[in-house]
N, C-alpha and C positions, 0 to 999 in steps of 0.2 A: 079139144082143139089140138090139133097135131103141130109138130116143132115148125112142120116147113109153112106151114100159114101163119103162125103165132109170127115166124121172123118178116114173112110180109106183110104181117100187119103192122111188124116194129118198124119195118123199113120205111113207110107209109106213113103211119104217123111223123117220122121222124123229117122226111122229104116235106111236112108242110109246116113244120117249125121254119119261124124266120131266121137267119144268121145273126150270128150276136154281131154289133158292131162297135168299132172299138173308141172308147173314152175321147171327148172331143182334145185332151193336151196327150196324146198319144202321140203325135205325129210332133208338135213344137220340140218336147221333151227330147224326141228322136234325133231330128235336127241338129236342136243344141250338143245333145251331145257327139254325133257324128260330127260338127267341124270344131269341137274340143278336140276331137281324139286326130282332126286332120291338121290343127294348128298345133299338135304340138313342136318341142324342138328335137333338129336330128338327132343327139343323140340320145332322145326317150322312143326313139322309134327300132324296129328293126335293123341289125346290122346291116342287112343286103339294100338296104334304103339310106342310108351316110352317101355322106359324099365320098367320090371313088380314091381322093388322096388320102384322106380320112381314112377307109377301109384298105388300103394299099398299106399304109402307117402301122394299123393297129395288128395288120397280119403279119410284117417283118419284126417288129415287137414281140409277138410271140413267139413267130423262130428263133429270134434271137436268142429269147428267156430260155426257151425250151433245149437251145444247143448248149447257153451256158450252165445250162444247168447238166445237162449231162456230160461237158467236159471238164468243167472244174468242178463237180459236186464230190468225187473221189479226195481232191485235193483240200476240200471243204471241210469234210469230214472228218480228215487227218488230221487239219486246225482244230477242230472244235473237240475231239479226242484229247488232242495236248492240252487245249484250253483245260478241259475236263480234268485232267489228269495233274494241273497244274495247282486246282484250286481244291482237290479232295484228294487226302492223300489217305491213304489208294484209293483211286478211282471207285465206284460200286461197279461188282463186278456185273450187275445186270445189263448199268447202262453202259458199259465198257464194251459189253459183248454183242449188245445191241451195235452202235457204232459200228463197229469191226464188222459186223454183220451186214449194214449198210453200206461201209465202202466197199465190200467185194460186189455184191451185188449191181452197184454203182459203176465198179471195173469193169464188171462183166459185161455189161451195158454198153458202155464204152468200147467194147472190145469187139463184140458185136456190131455195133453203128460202125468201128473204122474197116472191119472185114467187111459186112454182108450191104450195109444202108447207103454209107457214103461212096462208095465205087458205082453202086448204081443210082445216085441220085440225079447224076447227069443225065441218065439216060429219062429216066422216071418221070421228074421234074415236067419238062416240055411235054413229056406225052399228057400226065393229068390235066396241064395247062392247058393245050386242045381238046380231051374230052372235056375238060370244066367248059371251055367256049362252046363246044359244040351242044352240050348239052342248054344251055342258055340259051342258044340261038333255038335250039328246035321248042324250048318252053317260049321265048318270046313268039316262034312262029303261030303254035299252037292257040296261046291266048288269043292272038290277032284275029289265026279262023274261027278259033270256035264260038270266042264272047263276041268277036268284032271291035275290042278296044285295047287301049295300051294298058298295060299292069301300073297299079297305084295300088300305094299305100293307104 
């Protein structure tokens, strides 16, 4: 028997097997747990799914965190240097040097964000905020045509 008849015969056989069909709590199972996972609460769900004050909050919170940390983290460091330097005397010089090594680095950061970051943030700011819309708008257009429904979680 040659390969190209042997696979028509496999094919053949196989085209008159019934489809297996699936367990009759297949489907309840399914169910329950789809409106588990749709009743939960917002915030076990996706960020982009909160409510927009909600997600408006928790992204100014970040900036926040994120600028305080990069402009008083040099000055943080210096505290925590002295502190260090207060309670072991002398200091060990590994983590003494580590520090010192973290505040420049810290500096630099900083030195950089007030030259090259912050002069263009004004301008930066607005633009990403309309490509962030526009991108949205054209993923809301797209679900609309392509599934025909609105996007859910």
């Amino acid at each position: 028997m040659r390969s190209d008849d042997l696979a028509r015969q496999v094919a053949r056989e196989l085209r008159q097997l019934r489809q297996p069909g699936a367990p009759p709590t297949l489907l309840p199972r399914v169910m329950s747990a789809v409106h588990a996972w749709a009743a939960r609460p917002w915030y076990e769900r996706a960020w982009f799914t909160w409510p927009r004050g909600i997600q408006a909050t928790a992204g100014v919170t970040l900036v926040l965190f994120v600028l305080t940390v990069a402009l008083l983290g040099p000055a943080a460091f210096a505290a925590a240097r002295a502190i260090v330097a207060s309670l072991v005397t002398p200091p060990p010089r590994g983590v003494a040097d580590e520090l010192r090594d973290l505040e420049h680095v810290l500096i630099v950061v900083r030195a950089v964000w007030g030259a090259l970051v912050q002069p263009l943030l004004a301008y930066a700011f607005p633009l990403v905020a309309l490509m962030s819309l526009v991108c949205g708008s054209v993923a809301a257009a797209l679900n609309r045509v392509a599934f025909g429904r609105v996007y859910q979680s």
